[in-house]
Structure formats: structure tokens, C-alpha cells
FIKESE-890394 format. One record per atom (N, C-alpha, C, O): residue number from 1; atom name; x negated, y, z. Coordinates in steps of 0.001 Angstrom, whole numbers. Atoms other than C-alpha are relative to their C-alpha. Example, Ala and Ser with C-alpha at 12.3 -4.5 7.8 and 13.67 -1.06 7.14 Angstrom:
2
DRENRO   ronu   voti         X         Y         Z
DRENRO      1      N      -890     -1190         0
DRENRO      1     CA    -12300     -4500      7800
DRENRO      1      C      -900      1200         0
DRENRO      1      O     -1936      1181       665
DRENRO      2      N       820     -1190       -60
DRENRO      2     CA    -13670     -1060      7140
DRENRO      2      C       770      1090       730
DRENRO      2      O       261      2198       899
This chain:
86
DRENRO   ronu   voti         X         Y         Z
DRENRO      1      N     -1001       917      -505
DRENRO      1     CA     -8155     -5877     -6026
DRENRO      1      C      -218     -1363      -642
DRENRO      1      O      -671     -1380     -1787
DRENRO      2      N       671       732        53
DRENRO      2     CA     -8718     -9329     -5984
DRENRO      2      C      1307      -851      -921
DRENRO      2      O      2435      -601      -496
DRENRO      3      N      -873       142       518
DRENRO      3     CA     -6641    -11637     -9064
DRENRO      3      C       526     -1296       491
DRENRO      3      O      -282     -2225       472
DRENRO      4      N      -249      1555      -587
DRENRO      4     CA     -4599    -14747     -7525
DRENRO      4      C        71      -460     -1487
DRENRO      4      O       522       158     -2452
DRENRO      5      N      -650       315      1383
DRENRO      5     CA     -4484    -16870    -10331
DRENRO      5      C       577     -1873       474
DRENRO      5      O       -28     -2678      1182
DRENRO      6      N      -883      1764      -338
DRENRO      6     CA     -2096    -20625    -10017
DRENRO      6      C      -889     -1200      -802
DRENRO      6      O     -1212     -1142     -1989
DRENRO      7      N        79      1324       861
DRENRO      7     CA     -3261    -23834    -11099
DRENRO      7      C       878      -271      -511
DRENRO      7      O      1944       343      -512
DRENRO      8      N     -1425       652       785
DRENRO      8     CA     -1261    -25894    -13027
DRENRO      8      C       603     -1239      1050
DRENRO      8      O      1569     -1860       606
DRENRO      9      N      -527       630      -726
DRENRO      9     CA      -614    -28130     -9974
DRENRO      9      C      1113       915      1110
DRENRO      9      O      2060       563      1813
DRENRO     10      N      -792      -670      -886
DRENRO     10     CA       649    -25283     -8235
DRENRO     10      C      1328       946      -576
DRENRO     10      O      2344      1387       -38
DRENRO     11      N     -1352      -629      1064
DRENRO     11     CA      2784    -23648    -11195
DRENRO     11      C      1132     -1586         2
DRENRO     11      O      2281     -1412       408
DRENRO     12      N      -617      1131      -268
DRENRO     12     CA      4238    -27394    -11253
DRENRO     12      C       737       128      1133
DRENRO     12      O      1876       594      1186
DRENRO     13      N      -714      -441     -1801
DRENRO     13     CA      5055    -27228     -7430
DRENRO     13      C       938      1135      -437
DRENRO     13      O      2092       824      -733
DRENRO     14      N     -1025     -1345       270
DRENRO     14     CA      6720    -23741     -8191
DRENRO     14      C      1075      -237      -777
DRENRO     14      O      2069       128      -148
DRENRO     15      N      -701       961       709
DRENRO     15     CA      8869    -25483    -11012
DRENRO     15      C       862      -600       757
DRENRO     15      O      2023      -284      1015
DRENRO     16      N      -671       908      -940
DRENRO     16     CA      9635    -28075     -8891
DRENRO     16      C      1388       333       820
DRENRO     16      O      2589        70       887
DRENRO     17      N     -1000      -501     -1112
DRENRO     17     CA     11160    -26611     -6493
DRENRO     17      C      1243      1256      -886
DRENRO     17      O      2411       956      -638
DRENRO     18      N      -507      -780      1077
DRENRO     18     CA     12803    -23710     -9090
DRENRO     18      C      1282      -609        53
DRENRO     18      O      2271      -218       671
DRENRO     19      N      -671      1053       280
DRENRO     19     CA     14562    -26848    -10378
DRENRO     19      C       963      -227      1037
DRENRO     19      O      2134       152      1034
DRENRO     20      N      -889       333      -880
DRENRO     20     CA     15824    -28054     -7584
DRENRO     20      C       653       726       904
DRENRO     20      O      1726       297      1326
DRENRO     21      N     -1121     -1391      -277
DRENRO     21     CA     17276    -25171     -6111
DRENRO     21      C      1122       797      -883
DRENRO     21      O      1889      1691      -525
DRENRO     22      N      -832      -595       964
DRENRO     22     CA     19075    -24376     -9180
DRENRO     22      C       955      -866      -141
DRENRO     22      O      2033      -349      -435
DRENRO     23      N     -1027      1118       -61
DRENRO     23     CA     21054    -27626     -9144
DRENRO     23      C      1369       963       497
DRENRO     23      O      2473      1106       -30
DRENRO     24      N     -1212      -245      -671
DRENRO     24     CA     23089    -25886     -6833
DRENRO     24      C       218      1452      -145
DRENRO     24      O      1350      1898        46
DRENRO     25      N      -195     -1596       -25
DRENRO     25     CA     22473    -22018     -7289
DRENRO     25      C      -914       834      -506
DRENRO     25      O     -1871      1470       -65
DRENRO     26      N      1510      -505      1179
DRENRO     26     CA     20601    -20844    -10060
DRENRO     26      C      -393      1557       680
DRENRO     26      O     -1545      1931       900
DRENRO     27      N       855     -1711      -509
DRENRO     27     CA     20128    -17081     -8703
DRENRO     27      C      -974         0      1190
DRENRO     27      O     -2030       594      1408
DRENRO     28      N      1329       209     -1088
DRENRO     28     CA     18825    -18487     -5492
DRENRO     28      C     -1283       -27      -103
DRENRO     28      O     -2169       655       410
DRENRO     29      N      1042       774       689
DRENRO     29     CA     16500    -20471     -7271
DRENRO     29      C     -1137      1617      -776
DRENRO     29      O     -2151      1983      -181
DRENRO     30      N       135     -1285      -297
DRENRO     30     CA     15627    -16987     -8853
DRENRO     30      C      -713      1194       595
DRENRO     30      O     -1708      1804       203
DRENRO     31      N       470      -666     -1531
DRENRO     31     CA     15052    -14998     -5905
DRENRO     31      C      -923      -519       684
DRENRO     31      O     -1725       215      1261
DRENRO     32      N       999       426      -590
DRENRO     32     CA     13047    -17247     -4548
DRENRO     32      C     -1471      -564      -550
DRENRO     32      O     -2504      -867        47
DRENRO     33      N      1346        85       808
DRENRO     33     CA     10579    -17900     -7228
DRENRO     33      C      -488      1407        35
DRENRO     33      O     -1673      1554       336
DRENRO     34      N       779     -1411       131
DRENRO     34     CA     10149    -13837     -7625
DRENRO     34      C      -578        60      1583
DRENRO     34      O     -1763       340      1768
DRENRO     35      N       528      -328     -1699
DRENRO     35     CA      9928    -13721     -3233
DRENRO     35      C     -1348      -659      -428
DRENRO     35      O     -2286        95      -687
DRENRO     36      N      1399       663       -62
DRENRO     36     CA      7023    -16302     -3688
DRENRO     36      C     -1332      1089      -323
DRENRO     36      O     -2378      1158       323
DRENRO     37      N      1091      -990       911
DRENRO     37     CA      4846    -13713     -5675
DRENRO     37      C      -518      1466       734
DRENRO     37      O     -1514      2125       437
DRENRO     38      N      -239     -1252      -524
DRENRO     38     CA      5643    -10700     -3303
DRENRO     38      C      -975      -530      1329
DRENRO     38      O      -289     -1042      2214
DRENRO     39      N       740       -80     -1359
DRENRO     39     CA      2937    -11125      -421
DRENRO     39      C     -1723       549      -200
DRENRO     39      O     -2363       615     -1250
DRENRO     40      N      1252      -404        72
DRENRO     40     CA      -413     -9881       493
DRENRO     40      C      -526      -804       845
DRENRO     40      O        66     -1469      1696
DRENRO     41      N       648       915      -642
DRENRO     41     CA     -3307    -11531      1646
DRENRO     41      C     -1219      1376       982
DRENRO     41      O     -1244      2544       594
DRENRO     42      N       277      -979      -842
DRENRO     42     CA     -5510     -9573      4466
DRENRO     42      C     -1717     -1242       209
DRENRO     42      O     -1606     -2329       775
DRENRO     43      N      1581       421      -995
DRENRO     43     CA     -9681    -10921      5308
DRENRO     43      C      -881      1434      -292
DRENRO     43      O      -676      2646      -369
DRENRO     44      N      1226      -524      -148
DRENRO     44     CA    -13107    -10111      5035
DRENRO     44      C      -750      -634     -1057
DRENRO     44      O      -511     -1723     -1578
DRENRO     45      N      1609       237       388
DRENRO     45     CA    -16180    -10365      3394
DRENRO     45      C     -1176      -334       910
DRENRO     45      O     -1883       462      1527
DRENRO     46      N      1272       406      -597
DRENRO     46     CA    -18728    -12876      4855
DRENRO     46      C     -1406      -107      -841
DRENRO     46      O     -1336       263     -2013
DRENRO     47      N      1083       489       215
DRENRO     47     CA    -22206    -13838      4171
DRENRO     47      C      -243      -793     -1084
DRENRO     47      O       164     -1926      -830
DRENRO     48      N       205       488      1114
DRENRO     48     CA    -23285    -15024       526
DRENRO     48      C      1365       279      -354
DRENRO     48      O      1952      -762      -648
DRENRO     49      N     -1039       -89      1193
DRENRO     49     CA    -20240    -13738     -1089
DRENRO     49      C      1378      -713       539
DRENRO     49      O      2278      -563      -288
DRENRO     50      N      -798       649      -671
DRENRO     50     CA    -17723    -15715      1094
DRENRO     50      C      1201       979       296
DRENRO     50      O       911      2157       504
DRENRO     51      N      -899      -552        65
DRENRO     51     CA    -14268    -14577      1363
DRENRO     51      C      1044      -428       882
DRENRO     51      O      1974     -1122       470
DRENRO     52      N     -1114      1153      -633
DRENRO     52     CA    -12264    -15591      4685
DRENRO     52      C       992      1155      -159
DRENRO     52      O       863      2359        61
DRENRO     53      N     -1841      -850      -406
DRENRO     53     CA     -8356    -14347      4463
DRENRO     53      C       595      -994      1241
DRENRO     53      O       633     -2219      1348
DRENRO     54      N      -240       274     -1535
DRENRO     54     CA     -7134    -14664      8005
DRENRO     54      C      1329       692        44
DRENRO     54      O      1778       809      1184
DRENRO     55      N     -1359      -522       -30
DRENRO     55     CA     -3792    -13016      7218
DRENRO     55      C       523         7      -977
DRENRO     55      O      -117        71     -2026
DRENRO     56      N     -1167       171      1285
DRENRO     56     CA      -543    -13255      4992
DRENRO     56      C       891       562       453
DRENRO     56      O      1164       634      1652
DRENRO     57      N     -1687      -716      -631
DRENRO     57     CA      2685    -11443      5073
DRENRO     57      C       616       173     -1109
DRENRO     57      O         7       390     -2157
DRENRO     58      N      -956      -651       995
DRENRO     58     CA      5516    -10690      3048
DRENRO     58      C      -477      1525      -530
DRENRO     58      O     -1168      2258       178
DRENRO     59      N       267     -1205       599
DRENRO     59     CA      5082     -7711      1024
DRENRO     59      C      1739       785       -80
DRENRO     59      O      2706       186      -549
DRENRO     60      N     -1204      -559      -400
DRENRO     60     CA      8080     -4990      1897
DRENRO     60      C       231      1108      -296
DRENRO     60      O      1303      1552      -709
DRENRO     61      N       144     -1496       394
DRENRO     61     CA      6644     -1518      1490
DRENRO     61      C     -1816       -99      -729
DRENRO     61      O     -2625     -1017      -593
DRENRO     62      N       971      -168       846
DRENRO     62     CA      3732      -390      -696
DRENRO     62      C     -1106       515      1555
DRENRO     62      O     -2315       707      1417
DRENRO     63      N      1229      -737      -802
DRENRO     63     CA      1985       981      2784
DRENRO     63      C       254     -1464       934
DRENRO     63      O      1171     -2226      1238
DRENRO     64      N       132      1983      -655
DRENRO     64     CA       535     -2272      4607
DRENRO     64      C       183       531      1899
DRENRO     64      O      -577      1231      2568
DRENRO     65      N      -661       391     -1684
DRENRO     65     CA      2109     -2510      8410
DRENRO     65      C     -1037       -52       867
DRENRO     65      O     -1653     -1102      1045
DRENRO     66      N      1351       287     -1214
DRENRO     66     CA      -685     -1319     11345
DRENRO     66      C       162     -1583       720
DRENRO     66      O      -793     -2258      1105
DRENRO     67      N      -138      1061     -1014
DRENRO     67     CA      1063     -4368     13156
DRENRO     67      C      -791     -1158      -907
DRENRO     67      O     -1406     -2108      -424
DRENRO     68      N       628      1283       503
DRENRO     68     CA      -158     -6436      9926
DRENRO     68      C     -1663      -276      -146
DRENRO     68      O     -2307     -1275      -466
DRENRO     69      N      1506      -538       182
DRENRO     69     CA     -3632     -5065      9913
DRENRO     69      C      -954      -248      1596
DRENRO     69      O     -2176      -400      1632
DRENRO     70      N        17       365     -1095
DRENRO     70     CA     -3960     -5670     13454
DRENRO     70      C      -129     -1343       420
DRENRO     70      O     -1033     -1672      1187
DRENRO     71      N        15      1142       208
DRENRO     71     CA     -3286     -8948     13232
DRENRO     71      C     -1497      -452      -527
DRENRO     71      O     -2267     -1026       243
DRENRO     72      N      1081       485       755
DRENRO     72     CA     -6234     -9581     10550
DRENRO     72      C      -785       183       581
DRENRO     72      O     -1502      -812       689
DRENRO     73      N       896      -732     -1108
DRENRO     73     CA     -8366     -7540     12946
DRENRO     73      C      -228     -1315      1214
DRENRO     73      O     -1130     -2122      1440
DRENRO     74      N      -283       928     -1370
DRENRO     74     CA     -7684     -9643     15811
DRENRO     74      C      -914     -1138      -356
DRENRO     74      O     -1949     -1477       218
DRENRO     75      N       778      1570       216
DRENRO     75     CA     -8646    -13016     13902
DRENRO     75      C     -1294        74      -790
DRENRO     75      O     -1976      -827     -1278
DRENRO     76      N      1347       415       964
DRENRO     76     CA    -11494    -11571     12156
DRENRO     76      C      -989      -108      1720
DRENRO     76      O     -1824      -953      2043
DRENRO     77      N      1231       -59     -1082
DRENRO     77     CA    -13320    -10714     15568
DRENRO     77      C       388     -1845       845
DRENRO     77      O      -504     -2634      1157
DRENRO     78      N      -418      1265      -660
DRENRO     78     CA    -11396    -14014     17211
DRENRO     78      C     -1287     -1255      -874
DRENRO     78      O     -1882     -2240      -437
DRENRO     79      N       702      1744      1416
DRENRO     79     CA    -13370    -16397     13679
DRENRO     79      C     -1696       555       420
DRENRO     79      O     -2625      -252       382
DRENRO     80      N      1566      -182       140
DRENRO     80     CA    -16855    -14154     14361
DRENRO     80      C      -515      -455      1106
DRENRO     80      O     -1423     -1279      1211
DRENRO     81      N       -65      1059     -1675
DRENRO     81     CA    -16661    -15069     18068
DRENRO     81      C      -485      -688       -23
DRENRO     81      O     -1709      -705       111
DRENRO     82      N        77      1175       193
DRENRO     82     CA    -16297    -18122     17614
DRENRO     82      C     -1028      -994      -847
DRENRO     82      O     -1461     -2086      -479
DRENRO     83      N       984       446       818
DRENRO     83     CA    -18591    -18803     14606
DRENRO     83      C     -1592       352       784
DRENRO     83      O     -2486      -483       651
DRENRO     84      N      1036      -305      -887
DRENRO     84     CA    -21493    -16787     17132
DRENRO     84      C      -320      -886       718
DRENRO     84      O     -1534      -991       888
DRENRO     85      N       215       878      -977
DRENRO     85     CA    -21111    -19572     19560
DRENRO     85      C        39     -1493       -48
DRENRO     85      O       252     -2372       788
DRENRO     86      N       416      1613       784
DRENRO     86     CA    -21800    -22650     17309
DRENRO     86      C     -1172       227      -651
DRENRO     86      O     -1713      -681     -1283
């Protein structure tokens, strides 16, 4: 499994916003920093080591959603397509 790891421009951003959602409702603020963290990312493995992700979703249940897998499916053959005919 592959490790996301944040910059510090993007832990900033996360902050940011933290902040300013807490002005008014710190638990929100909260909730919505832990939601951020809760998603999966869905590609492939191309050519020299290349890594396209062609799908994102909320994360809900520990077993990943045929409808979300389907999806990734869809746009991997939709990106190879497409990359075939350039």
C-alpha cells in the first residue's frame, strides 16, 4: 500500500482552513480535518514506473464499492484509448 505523505504547503492549507472553521465551531472544524484523511485513491501502473490514479472516493466501509472500482475501470481503458490514438 502506497504512503500519502503532505507537504508542508499542504499541512498549512489543512491548518488553514482547521482555523477558520473553528472560529465558529470547533468540532466541525474537527470532523472535517479527520473526513479529509478518510479516502482512497484507485489507478494503475503505467510504463517506467508511472502511477496514473483515475479515481477518489470517500472511504465508508473497509470493502471498496464494485460501483467505485468500476468507475477506475472505465477511465483506465477511457486514458489507454485515448493515449493509443496520439
Amino acid at each position: 500500500m502506497a504512503e500519502i505523505n503532505w507537504t508542508a504547503e499542504s499541512e498549512q492549507w489543512l491548518k488553514d482552513i482547521h482555523d477558520y472553521i473553528a472560529q465558529d465551531n470547533p468540532r466541525a472544524a474537527i470532523r472535517l480535518v479527520a473526513s479529509i484523511y478518510i479516502f482512497r485513491l484507485l489507478g494503475f501502473f503505467e510504463a517506467n514506473n508511472i502511477v496514473i490514479l483515475n479515481h477518489a472516493f470517500t472511504k465508508k466501509t473497509q470493502k471498496t464499492p464494485a460501483r467505485e472500482i468500476n468507475i477506475a475501470e472505465k477511465r483506465k481503458r477511457e486514458y489507454l484509448k485515448e493515449k493509443s490514438l496520439t
